[in-house]
Structures are given as C-alpha cells and as structure tokens.
N, C-alpha and C positions, 0 to 999 in steps of 0.2 A: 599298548593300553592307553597311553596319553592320548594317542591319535582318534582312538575310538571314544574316548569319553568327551574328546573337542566334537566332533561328530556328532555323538549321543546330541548335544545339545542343539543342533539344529535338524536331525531328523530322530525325534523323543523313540519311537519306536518300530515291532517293527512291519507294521501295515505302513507309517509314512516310510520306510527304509525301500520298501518293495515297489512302492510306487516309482519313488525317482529312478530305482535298478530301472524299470520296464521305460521309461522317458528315457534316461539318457541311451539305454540298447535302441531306441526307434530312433532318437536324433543320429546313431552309429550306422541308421539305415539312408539315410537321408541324402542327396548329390550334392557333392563337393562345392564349397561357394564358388563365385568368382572373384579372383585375385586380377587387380587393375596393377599394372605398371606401368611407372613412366620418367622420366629422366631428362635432365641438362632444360627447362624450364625456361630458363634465363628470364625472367620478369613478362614474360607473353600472358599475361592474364586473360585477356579475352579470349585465345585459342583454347589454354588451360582450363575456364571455366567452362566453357561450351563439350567439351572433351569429356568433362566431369560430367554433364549434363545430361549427355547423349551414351554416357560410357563405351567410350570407342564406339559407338555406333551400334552396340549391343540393344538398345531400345529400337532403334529401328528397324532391326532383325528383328528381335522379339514381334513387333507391331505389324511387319510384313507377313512373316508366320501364321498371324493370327487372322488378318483382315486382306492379306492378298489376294483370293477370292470374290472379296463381296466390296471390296474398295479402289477406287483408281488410286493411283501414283499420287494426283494432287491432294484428295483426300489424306493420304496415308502421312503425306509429308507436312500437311498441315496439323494434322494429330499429333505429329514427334514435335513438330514446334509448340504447341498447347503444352507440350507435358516440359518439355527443355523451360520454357518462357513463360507461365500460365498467367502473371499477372498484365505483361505486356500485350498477350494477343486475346486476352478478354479486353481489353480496352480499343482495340483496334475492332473488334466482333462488334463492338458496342455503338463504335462511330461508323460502320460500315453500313448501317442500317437494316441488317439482319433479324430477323424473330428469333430474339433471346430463350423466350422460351424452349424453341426447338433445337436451339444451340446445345442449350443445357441439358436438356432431354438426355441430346442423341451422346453429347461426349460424355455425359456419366455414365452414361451404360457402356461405352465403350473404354471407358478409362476403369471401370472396377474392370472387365475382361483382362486387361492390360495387365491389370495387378494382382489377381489370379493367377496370371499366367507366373509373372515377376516373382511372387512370395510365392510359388507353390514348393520351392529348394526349401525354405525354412519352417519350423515349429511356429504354432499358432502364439506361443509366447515370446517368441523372437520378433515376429508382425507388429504383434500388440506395443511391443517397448518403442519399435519405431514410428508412433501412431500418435498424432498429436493430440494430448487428451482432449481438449472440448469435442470432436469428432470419435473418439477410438470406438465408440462401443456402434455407433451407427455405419461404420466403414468395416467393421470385424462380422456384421449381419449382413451387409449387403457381401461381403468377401465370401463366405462358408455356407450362404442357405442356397439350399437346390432351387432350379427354375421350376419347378413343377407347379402346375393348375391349383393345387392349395395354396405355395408361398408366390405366387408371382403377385396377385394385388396386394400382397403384405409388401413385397420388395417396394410396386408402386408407388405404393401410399409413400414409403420413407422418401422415394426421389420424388415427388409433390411436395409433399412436406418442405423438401428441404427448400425445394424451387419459392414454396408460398413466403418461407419466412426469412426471404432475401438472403440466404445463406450459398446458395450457389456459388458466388466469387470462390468465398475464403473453402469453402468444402471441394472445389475444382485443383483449386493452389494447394491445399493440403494433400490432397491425391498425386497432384503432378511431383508433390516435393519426396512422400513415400515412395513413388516409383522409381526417381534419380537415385534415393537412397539406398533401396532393395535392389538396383541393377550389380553391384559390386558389393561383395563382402569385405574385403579388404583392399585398401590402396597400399601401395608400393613407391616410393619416390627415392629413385637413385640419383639425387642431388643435384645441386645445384639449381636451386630457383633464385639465384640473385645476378644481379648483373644483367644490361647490353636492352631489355628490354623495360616496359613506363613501369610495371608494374606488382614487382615484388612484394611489395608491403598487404596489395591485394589478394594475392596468391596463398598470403603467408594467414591474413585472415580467414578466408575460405579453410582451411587446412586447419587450423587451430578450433572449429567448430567440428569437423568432422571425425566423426565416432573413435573409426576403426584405420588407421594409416600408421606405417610405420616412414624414415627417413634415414639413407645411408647417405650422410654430409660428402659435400662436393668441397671441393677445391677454393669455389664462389661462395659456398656456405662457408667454409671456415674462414673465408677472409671477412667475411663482415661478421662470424662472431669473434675474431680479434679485435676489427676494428669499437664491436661495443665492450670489449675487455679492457679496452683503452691502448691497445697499439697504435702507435702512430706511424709507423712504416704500413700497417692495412689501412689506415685509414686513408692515408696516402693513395694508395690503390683505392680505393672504393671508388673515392673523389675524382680520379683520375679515368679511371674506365665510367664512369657515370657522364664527367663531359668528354669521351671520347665519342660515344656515343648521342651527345644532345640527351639526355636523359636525366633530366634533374628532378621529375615527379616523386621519384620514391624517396629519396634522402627529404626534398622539402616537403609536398604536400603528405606523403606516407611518414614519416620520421622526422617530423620538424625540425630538421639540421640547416639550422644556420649559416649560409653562404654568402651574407653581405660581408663580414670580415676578409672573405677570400678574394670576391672580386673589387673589391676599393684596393686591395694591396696588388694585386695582376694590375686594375687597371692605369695606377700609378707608375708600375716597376717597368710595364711591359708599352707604355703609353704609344709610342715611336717605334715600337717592332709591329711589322706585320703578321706573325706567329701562323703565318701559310704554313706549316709543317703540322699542323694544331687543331685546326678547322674540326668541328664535329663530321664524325658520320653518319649520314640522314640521306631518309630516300629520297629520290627524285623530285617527289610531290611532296614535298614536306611543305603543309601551308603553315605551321608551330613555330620555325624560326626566321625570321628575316635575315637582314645582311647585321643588321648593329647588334642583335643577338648574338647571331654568328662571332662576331667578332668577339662581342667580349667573353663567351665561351672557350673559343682559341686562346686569349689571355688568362683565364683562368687555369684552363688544360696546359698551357706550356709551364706557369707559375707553380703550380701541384708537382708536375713531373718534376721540376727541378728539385724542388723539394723532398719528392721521394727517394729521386735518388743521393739526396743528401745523407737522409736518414737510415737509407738502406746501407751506407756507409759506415752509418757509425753503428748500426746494432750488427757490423758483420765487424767488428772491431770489438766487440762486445761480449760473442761468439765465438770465439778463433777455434771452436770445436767443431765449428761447422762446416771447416775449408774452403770456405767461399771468398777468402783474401782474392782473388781472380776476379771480380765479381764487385770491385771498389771503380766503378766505372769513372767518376769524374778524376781520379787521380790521373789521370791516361790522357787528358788533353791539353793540349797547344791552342790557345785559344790563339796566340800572335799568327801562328800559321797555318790555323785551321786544321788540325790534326787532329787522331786520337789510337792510340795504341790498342790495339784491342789480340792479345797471345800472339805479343810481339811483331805484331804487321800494322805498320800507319794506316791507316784510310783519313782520306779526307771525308770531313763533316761538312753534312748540307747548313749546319744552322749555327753559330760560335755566337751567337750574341743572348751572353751568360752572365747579366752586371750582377749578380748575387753572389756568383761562384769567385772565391778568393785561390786562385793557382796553390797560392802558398798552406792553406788550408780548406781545402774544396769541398769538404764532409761537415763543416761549421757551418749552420745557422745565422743568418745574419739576426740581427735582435726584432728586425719586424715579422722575419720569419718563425724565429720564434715563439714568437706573443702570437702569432697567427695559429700554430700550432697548438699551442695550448688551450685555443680558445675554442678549435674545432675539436680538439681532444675531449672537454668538456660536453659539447652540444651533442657529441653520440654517446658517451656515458650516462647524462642524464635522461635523454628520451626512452620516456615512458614505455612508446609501444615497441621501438626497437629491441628495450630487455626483455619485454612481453614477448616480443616473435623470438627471439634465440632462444628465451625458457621454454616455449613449445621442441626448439630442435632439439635442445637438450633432453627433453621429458619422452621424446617421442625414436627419437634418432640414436646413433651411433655408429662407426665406424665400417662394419660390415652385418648382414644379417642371413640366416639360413631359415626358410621355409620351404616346407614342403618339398626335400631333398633340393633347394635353387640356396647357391650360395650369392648372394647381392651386396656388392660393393659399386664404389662409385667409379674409380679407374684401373691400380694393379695393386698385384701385389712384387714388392721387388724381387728380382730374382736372377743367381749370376749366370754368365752365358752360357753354362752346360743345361740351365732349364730347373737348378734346385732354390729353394729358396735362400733369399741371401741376408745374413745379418747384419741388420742396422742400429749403432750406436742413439741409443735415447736416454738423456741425463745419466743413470746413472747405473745403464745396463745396456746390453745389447741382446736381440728379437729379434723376428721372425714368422711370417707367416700368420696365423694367428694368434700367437700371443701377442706382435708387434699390431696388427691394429685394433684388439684389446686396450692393450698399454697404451696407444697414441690415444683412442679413446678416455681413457679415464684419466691422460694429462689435461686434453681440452676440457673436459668438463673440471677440473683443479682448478682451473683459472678462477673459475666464476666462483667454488664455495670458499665460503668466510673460514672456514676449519682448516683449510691448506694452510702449512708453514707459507708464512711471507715470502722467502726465498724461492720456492718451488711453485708457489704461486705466478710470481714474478716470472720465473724462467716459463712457467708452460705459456703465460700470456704473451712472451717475446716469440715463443715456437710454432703461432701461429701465423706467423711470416714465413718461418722455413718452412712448412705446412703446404705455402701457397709456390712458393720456387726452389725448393731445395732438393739436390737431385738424388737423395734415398726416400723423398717422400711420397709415402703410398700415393695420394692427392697430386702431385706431378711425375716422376718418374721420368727425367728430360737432366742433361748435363747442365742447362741454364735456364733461365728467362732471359729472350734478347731484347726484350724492352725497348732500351737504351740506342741499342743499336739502329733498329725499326724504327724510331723517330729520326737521328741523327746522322747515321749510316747509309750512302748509298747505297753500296755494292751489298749485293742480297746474298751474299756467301756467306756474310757475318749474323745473319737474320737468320740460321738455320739453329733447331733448339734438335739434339739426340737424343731419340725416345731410348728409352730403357729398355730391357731384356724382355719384360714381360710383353711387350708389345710386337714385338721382334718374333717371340714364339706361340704366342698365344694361340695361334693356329693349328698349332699341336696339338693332339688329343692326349698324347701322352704326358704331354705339361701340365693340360688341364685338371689331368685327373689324379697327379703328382698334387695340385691345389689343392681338389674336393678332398683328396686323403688326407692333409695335414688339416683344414679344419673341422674333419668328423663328418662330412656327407655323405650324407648315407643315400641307398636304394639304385634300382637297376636304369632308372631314367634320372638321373642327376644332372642338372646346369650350374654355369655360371651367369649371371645375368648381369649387366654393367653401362654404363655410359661414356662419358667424358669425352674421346674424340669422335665428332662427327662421323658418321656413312655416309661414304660419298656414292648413294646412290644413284647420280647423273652419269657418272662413269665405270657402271658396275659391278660396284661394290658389296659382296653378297655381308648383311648383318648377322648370319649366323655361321660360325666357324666352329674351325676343329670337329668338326663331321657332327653337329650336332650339340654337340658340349657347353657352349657358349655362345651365347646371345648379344649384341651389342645394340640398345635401345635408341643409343642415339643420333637420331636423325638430323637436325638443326633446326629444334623450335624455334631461339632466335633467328629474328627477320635478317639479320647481317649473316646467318650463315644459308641461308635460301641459295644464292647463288654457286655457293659451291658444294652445295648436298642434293639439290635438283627437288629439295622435296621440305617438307616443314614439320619434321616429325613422327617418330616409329612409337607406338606404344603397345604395349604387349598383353595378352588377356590369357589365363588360366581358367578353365572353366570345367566342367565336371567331364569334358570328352575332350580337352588337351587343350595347347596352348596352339595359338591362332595373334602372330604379330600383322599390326593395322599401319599400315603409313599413308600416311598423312599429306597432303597435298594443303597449299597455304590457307590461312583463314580468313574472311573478304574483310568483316565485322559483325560485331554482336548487333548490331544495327539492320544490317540487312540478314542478316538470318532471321530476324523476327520477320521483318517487311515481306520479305522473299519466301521466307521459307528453307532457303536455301542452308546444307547442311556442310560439313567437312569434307570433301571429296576425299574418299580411303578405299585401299583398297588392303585385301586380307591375303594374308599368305599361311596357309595351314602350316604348325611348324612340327608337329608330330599329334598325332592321336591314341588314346590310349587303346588298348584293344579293349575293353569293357568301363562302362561308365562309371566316373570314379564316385566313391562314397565318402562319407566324412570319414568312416572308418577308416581307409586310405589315408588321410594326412595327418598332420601333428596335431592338429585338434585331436583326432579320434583318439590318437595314445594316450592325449591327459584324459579324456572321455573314460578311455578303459580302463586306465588308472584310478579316474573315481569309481568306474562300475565294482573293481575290485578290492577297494577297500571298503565300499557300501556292502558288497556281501560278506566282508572280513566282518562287519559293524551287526550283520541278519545275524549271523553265525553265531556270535557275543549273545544279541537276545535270546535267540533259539535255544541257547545251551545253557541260560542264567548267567554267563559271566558278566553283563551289566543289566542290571534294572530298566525296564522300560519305563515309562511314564506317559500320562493321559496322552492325546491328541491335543496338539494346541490350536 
C-alpha cells in the first residue's frame, strides 16, 4: 500500500495510470539501444574523441545505408565529417567559396534523413530531451511530418526560414551534435584513461558531460585517484610514467601540478649525470622536445624514480601485511661494486650513481626530498579539476559491472591454479570473487568520504598503491612490478613480471563461466568483457576466447603500444542484432580528418548475432520496464476496486 500511495501521487488516477501501462509496453517493443565499449584509453584524446564522434563508425554505416545509391564515396565521406566536425567544416565550406545557400539546402535535408534514420530505436520523448531547446520544436517537425504534396512546402518554408534568419550554422551544429548523441545509448569504459598519452584531463572532460557512460577503474585510474587521495608512493608513479613518456600536458596544462619544485631539485642533484637510462619516450618526429628538454626530463625522471622507490620502501614497511618485504629494492645494492641482489642472485647495474641514497638507510628521504614531496603532495590535493575528474569516476564507476548478461571488469578476477576463485586478505576480512571487488570498491571510495574512521581512511588511501602492484590485486594480478629492475637491470630475466592464474586460464570456457556464476550472470549468451593487457594482434592474437565467453577490448590505444599490437585499438558495439568488435588501425589527426576527410580505418569482425532482433524487452531495462508495468497495474487495480481514491487530472 505505501508503494501505491507514493505512485497515487504522481499518476492521480486511473486514465493517467493507463496511459504510462500503454507507453512504457511500446517502449518494451522498441530495438535494443546500442551499447559502445571501449577500454585502456591511456590519454589518446584525439582518437578517443573522434571514435565518440563517428561511434566506431556506426554513423557511416548508418549514412552509407542511406545514401549509397544516390551519393559517391566523396560525398558520403564529406557528410560524416559535417556531422563528426560541423563547426570546423562550415568554416572551411565558407572559405572554399561555395553557394552557402545550396550547402545548406542540400545537408539539412540530408542530415534530418540521417536523424530519422538515428532516432527511429527511441520514443519521441527520449529525441525531444536530447534536443537543444532553442531548436527542439523546429527539429521534432521537420523529424515526424510526412513528405507528402500537403507538408512538403510547410517543411520548406521551415528550412528557408531557417537559412533567411542566419540560423543555419548553429541549427546544422545542433543536428550534427543530436546525431553523435543518438548513435550510442550507452557508453562502457573498461578503464584506464590515464597515463602514457597528452591527454587525459581532456578525455576525463568529454566524459563528465556525457549523459549515459558507466566506468570499470583501471589499474591507471586507481593510481591517479590515490595520487589525488594524497599517496605519495602514486604520486610518485603518476610523475614518473608521465616523464617516462615526455607527457607533461595533463598534470600541468590539464591539472595545474606544479613541476618547478621537481626539476630545480633533479636539475641540481643530478647536474653531472648524464641520466641516458632516463631519456623520455617519444616518437621519431617528435618536433615538442629538443635536446635541453630532453634532458632535463631525464633528470626529472631519474630524481622521481629514486624517490619512488624510496617511498615504496617505507610504506612496504608500513604494511608488513602485504608480503612485499622482497620488494624493498634499494636495500639490495652495492653501489661500491655496482651490484644489487635481486632473490638472491647479484646482477650488475647499468646506472649506481645514487648521491641520495644513504646504504646505511636507503628507504630515508633526504630533507630536500622531502620538502619536495610534500610540496607535490600538496599541488595534486588541491587541484580543482583533478578532484573534479576522480568525483566523476567515483559517481560514475566501480569496480566491476554486469549489463545485459556482460560481466565488465577491467583485468581479472584472482583465482588459484585449479581455476576456483581465490581468497584475498583485505583489512579486516578475506573475499572473493565478487564480494572482493565489491569490498575493494567501496574501500577506494573510503578514502575520499569525510565520515570514514580516520584509521580506515588512512589504510584505504595507502591501498591504492597495492591496488597498482600487488600481486592478489584484482587491477594487477602479476608476482611484482619490475620497475626497478627495467631501469637498472641489465639482464632481461629479471624484467619478467608472472601473470596470475586467471590469465593463465581464461581461455577456458569452463573458468569462465565458474566467474559468470559466482557473480549472478545470468542468460544463454553471457560474456566477460575486459581489458588491461594489450592483443597482440600483429602476431595473431585472436581477442575473443574461451569459445566465445570472453572478449578482451584491448587493442593498444596508446601510441607506445602501436608497435607491438600492430593496431591502435578494439572497440566493441552491442546493437539490437549482436555484438560486432571494430579494430582500429592508428589515428593520423583531428586536423586532417577535418581537412581530408579522412576517417579511422576499422575494420569489423561480427562476434555473434542474435537470431531475432533484440528488444528493449530483452535487456535490463526491460525488467525494470516491467517491473514498473506491473506495479502500474497493481496501482489500476487499487482504483478499479476503491482501495485508493483517484483524484482530478493534473
């Protein structure tokens, strides 16, 4: 009765009760949205936003569809760039010396087809909300009225109209931005947008405006929401892989962090080392760094590193729960003889020139390193839009997610070598499969609220370091990080990290679906969907395993993994007749895709079809769908019978 009488109050009786019954049964009839996926991001904004734009390429299918009969290639391909870019190549239309007129003519009428085609999956109240109000009511007539001999000078009139009262630009842009919007119902992002490329902080903006996206945190994501929890062993890292890479745009121009304090201290400490071990990596044609760049990057990057591994000393000291006593890497060198122990076997080190590190206490700080740290510790605590981007991953994100019978994580779940899942000690319990990244979720989010006891606060913001290299952690799943090694380590024996169990077996179908069962997957087509380690699709590597079961999205968005993925990128498309995974070939620039035309070269690999075209009724929408339909008739039933009072129409 409570339920019914919350009800009563926004459908009064029951002519409005009957009305929504009959809406929400036609939205139950309606084809399944499409679901975008995409995964391991790493800072590639301009591939990222163009992707978004084109949605996997779903618009130019759509537009092919439509007009590949009555339009050439070049045509076709200039219309997807209109609608991806609308403000850039009106302006280019403009200076080309074209009859505007006829410009605008021809693509609004080809752009409302477009959007017909786009919105015809959704309810006309679904269109309307995505419809920029100064436009919505002139865009929802020219959408739904018939071509016929009565409305076609009416339609007319409205595209004159618009053209007479210089409204064309912003009514073209408005079009083109509903149809990017209406190509995808929901985005999917199996983490990691931070790191290795310029532009995370843009990625993180984009994303923060858009409706409908959910986020299963990366490995990369949790290490920068540590570092704005104020860990100084992630920060460490952030700083570290940022000049590993020459990538200093997103900390400074994206998240104003302060980096004069670090390199006046490198370029002091490290003055007279040549830090060749250090050097950024950057392509070929990098015309962005010079040599004296170059250089004090190196000084930076090797000063950071030391540092990190100072720190990751003393919170593994800090820790002793975490077994990572193996893993106190500076206690282990001979700087006289150029040594370093590493599971009891010496190698000699390429690099011993260490003036910070004290033998006698190698995990200590020296006091400028300290005040250094503090001061960086500071500058990512307080930026603005850095807490801003983590409040989105927090609000939007977590640990794993289950749609649409697809269970979505970002890399494994642990599990021991027989293939069962395996439990791992957290604070103050031990998990499991899904409860464990539940629990691991709802410690990272501890960190950040003010109502966490101090103590548990404190331990969850220290835990997003083990998070990033600890070897039961969902997000690694690896005996080490050789970090340390890989800078100062020849011999590449030592450079070797042991993937975990679930990597080992994943290929199993019987593994997988030992996973789907422990966290409640339901239905006859069930996946896993995931990212984290690259497909090596150059040497071929098939991205779908375990006969089907599991999907692995990631291709190597970042431009440093191009070389050994052979490709820049899998993204994956659920659509109302099956899932259809798009890879990706590199992205030239957003620059010349305007100029050129020129789109993503992708190619699509069907990955199942449904045998009958799916309905909304088919997915988790539909169950809450019918879930409301059936308490809406629990609610008719009430009136019909007098158990509650109707009241007017409002």
């Amino acid at each position: 009765m409570r339920v019914l009488e919350l009800l009563s109050q926004t459908y009064p009786n029951a002519s409005v009760v009957s009305t929504e019954i009959i809406n929400l049964q036609a939205i139950m009839n309606l084809p399944k949205g499409t679901e975008h996926f995409m995964a391991d991001i790493h800072g590639e904004y301009e591939a990222f936003l163009h992707i978004m734009k084109n949605g996997s390429g779903r618009i130019k299918r759509k537009v092919t569809e439509l007009f590949g009969f009555s339009l050439g290639e070049s045509q076709i391909r200039e219309l997807c760039t209109l609608i991806y870019y609308p403000e850039q190549k009106l302006e280019i239309a403009k200076a080309s010396g074209v009859d505007m007129d006829e410009f605008y003519r021809t693509n609004l009428y080809r752009l409302i087809m477009v959007m017909q085609v786009i919105s015809s999956k959704y309810t006309r109240s679904r269109v309307r909300k995505a419809l920029p109000k100064e436009f919505a009511y002139i865009i929802e007539e020219l959408l739904h009225e018939s071509r016929s001999d009565d409305k076609q000078a009416y339609l007319n009139g409205i595209m004159e109209s618009i053209m007479d009262t210089d409204q064309s630009d912003a009514f073209i842009t408005a079009m083109c931005n509903v149809i990017q919007q209406l190509s995808v119902e929901q985005l999917h992002i199996l983490g990691d947008i931070f790191d290795r490329g310029p532009g995370a902080h843009i990625i993180m903006d984009k994303l923060c405006e858009t409706p409908n996206f959910d986020i299963q945190w990366g490995n990369h994501d949790a290490l920068w929401m540590g570092a704005a929890a104020g860990n100084d062993c992630c920060i460490a890292n952030v700083l570290r892989l940022s000049l590993r890479y020459g990538n200093m745009a997103t900390l400074e121009d994206g998240y104003g962090i302060n980096l004069v304090p670090l390199a006046t201290f490198a370029m002091e400490t490290y003055e007279n080392d040549p830090c060749y071990l250090f050097g950024p990596h950057l392509e070929e044609d990098d015309p962005t760094h010079d040599h004296k760049t170059q250089r004090i990057i190196a000084q930076m990057h090797k000063a950071i590193s030391v540092i990190q591994f100072k720190l990751e000393g003393q919170m593994i000291d800090k820790h002793p729960e975490w077994g990572l006593e193996h893993r106190k890497v500076l206690e282990h060198i001979d700087k006289e003889h150029g040594l370093c122990v590493i599971e009891g076997k010496e190698y000699h080190m390429r690099d011993t020139f260490l003036p910070t590190v004290d033998e006698t206490r190698p995990n200590e700080l020296t006091p400028e390193e300290d005040d250094l740290v503090r001061r960086l510790n500071h500058s990512f605590r307080v930026s603005d839009k850095l807490q801003r981007h983590i409040k989105c991953l927090l609000s939007h994100g977590c640990m794993y997610g289950i749609y649409n019978s697809n269970l979505l994580f970002h890399a494994s779940i642990p599990l021991n070598a027989d293939g069962t899942l395996k439990e791992v000690s957290l604070l103050n319990g031990k998990y499991k499969g899904k409860e464990l990244l539940h629990r691991t979720g709802m410690l990272m989010r501890s960190a950040f609220n003010s109502d966490t006891p101090t103590a548990e606060r404190h331990w969850a913001r220290d835990y997003f370091w083990y998070l990033w290299c600890g070897p039961d952690s969902p997000l690694f799943d690896k005996d080490k990080m050789t970090t340390f090694e890989r800078y100062f380590i020849l011999e590449k024996e030592t450079h070797d990290e042991k993937k975990g169990n679930y990597y080992l077996l994943r290929n199993d179908a019987k593994v997988c679906d030992r996973i789907l069962d422990a966290f409640g997957v339901e239905g006859v087509h069930r996946h896993i969907i995931n990212g984290h380690v690259p497909v090596h699709a150059s040497r071929g590597e098939n991205p779908i395993k375990a006969d089907g079961k599991l999907m692995v999205i990631d291709g190597g968005f970042a431009k440093a993994y191009h070389d050994t993925t052979g490709i820049a990128g899998y993204t994956l498309v659920y659509h109302s007749r099956g899932f259809e995974l798009i890879q990706h070939e590199p992205f030239t620039s957003t620059q010349e895709a305007i100029r050129k035309g020129t789109d993503i070269a992708s190619s699509t690999q069907i990955v199942e079809m449904a045998g009958k075209r799916l309905r909304v009724r088919d997915t988790d929408k539909g169950k809450l769908l019918q879930g409301q339909i059936d308490e809406l008739k629990e609610l008719l039933h009430a009136y019909r019978h007098g158990i509650l009072k109707e009241s007017a129409k409002k």
